[in-house]
C-alpha positions in Angstrom: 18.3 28.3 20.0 20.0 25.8 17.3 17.9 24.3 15.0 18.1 20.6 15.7 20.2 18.5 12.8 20.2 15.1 11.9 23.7 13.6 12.7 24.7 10.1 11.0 23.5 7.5 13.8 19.9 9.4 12.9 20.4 9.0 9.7 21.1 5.4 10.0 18.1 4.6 12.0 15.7 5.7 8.8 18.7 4.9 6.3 18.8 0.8 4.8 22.0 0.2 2.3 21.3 -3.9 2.3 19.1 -6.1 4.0 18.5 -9.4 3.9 15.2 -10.7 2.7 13.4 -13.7 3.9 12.3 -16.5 2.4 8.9 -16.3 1.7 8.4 -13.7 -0.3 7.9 -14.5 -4.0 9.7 -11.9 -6.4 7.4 -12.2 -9.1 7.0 -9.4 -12.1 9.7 -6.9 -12.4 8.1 -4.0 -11.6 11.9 -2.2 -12.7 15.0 -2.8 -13.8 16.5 -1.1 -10.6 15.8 -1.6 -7.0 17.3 1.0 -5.7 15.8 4.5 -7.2 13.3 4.2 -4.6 13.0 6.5 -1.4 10.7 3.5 0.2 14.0 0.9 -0.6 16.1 3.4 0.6 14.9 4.7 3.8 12.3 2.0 4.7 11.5 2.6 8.5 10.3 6.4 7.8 6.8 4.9 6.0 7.4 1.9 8.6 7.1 4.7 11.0 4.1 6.9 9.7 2.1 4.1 8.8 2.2 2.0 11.9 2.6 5.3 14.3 1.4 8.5 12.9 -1.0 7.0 9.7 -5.1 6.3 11.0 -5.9 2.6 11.4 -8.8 1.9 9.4 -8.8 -1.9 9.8 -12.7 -1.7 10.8 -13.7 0.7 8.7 -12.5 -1.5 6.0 -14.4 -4.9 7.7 -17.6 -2.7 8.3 -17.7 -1.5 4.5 -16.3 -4.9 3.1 -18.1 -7.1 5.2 -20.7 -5.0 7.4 -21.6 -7.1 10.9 -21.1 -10.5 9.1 -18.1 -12.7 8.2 -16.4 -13.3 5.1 -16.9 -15.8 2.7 -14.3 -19.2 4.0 -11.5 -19.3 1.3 -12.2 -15.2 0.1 -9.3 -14.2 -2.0 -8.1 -11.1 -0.6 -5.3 -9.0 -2.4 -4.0 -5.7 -0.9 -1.6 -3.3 -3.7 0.6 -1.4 -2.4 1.0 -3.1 1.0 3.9 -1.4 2.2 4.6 -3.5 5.8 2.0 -5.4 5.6 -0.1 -3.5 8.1 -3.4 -3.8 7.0 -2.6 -7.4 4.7 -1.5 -9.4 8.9 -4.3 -7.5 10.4 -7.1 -8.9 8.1 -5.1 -12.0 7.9 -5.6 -12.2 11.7 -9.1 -11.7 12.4 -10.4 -14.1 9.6 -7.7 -16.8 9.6 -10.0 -18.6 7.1 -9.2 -16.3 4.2 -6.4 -16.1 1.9 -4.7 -12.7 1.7 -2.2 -11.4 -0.4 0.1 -8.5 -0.3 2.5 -7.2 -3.0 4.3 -4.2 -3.0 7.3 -3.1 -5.4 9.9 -2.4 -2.4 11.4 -5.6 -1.5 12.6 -3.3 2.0 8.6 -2.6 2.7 7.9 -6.8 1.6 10.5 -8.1 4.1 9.3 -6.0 7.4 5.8 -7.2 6.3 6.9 -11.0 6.0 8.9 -10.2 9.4 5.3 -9.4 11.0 3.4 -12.4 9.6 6.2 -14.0 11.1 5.9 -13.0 14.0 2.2 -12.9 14.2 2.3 -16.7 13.1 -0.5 -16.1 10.7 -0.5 -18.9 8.1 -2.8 -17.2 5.8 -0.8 -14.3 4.5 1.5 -14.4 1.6 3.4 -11.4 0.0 5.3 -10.9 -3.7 7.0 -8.0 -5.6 4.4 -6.8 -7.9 3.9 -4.0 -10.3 0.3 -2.6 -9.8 0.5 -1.4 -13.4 1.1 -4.9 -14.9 0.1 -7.3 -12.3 1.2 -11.3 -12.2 -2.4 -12.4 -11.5 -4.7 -13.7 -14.2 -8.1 -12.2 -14.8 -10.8 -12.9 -12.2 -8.1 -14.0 -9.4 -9.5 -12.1 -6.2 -12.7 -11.3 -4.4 -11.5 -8.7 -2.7 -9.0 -5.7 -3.6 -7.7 -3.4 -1.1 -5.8 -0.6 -1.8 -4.3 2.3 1.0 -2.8 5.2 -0.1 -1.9 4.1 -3.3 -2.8 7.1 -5.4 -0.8 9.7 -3.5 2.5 7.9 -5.1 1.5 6.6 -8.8 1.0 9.0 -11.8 -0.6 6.4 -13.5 -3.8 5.5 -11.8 -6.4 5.0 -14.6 -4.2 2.1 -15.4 -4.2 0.8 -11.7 -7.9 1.1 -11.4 -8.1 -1.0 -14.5 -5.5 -3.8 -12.9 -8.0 -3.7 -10.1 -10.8 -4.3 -12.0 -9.1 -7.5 -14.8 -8.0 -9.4 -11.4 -11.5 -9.1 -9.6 -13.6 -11.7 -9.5 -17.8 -10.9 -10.5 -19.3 -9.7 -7.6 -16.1 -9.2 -6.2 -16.0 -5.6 -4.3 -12.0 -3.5 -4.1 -11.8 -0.7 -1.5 -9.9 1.9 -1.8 -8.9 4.5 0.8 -6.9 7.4 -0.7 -5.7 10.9 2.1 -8.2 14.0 1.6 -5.5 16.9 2.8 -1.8 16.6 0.7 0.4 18.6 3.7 -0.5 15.9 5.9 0.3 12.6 3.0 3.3 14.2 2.0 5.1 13.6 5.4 6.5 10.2 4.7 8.0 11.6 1.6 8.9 14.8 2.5 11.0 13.3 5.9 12.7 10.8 3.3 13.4 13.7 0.5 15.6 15.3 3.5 17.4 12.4 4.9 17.8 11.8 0.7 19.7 15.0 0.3 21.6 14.8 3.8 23.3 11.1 3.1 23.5 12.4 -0.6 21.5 9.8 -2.2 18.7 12.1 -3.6 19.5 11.1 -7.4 17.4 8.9 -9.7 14.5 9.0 -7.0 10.9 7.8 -8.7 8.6 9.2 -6.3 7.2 13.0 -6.1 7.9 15.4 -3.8 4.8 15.7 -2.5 1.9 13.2 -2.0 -0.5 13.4 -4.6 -4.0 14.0 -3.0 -7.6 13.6 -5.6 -10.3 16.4 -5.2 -13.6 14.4 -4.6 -14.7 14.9 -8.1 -11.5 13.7 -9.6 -11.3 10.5 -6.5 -15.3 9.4 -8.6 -14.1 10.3 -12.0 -11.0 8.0 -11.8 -13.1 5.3 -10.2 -15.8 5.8 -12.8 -13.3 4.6 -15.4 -14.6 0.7 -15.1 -17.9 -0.8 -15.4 -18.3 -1.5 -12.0 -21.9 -2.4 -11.3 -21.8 -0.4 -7.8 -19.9 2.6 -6.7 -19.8 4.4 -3.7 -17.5 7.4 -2.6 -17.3 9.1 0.7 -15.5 11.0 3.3 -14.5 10.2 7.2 -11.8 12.9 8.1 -8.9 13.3 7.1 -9.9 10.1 3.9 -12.0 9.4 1.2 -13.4 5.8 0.5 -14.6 4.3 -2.7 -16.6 0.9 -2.5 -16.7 -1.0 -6.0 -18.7 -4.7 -6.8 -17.9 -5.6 -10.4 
């Protein structure tokens, strides 16, 4: 029996050379001075894919720890980094239509299929912008409520994202972070775009890893343990580990 191959109509179902991008999305800091050396701009329904097919939905895990059994605040500042499509960013945005949430991502590919779904959600509460998670746009004390999904498994430099998270929060302000426990099964989205990379020969100047990154529990609490928080709680549910901060 052949092993099945990838011919080029595959290819250019996970494969994006140009697309346009909607208005609506504000291009704000420059997280580099290349678009295009990114497997997530490149090949942006493969992540599309995982995350909205494959990926757990943790959208009330994240209201239960945020929130518990009551509502949030009218006119909570919400900010999710690293939002990718925008899946968790439209579904928040959804249930409480009264707060303001914010997505930013540095793939302009990942920012226009998220506008796409606020769009077609109709939400009115959702905004997204290119950021860099190293250096955000925000001032100090902007949100009162981070989110962050997966974000680790990608960036090298995370002490420095934990302290973005902690400048742009509010006092009293809580960020959640979820981060994968097992690296085989976080590495698929990469992995899957590292081979149609090499297939369509595009596989040069590439930022992201091979593989996911994926914290020990001890490391996950060390990294978090960087800020002051005044509370901060870690734990486990499958296949992810939490962390709950109030600064």
């Amino acid at each position: 029996m052949k092993n099945p191959t990838l011919n080029a109509d595959s290819v250019a179902l996970f494969s994006s050379k140009r697309e346009d991008v909607l208005p609506g999305i504000v291009p704000q800091a420059e997280p580099s001075p290349c678009t295009d050396d990114s497997l997530f701009e490149r090949f942006p329904r493969v992540y599309i894919f995982f995350r909205e097919r494959c990926f757990r939905n943790d959208t009330t895990r994240i209201i239960r720890a945020l929130w518990g059994n009551s509502q949030p605040a009218a006119a909570t500042q919400l900010i999710e980094l690293g939002c990718g499509p925008g899946f968790y960013s439209c579904q928040l945005a959804v249930r409480y239509p009264k707060i303001s949430v914010t997505g930013v991502d540095r793939s302009m590919r990942q920012l226009d299929r998220a506008q796409r779904k606020a769009r077609r959600l109709q939400v009115q509460n959702c905004r997204f912008a290119r950021d860099n998670v190293l250096d955000l746009s925000h001032p100090d004390e902007s949100f009162d409520v981070v989110l962050a999904a997966r974000l680790f498994t990608v960036l090298p430099q995370q002490h420095q994202a934990v302290g973005e998270m902690y400048r742009i929060l509010r006092p009293g302000g809580h960020c959640l972070i979820a981060e994968p426990r097992h690296a085989l099964w976080a590495s698929l989205p990469l992995q899957t775009m590292w081979v149609l990379a090499r297939i369509t020969r595009t596989n040069n100047g590439c930022r992201e890893p091979g593989k996911a990154t994926v914290l020990s529990s001890c490391a996950f609490s060390n990294l978090l343990a960087s800020q002051p928080w005044q509370q901060l709680k870690t734990w486990q549910d499958g296949r992810y580990q939490y962390a709950l901060c109030q600064k």
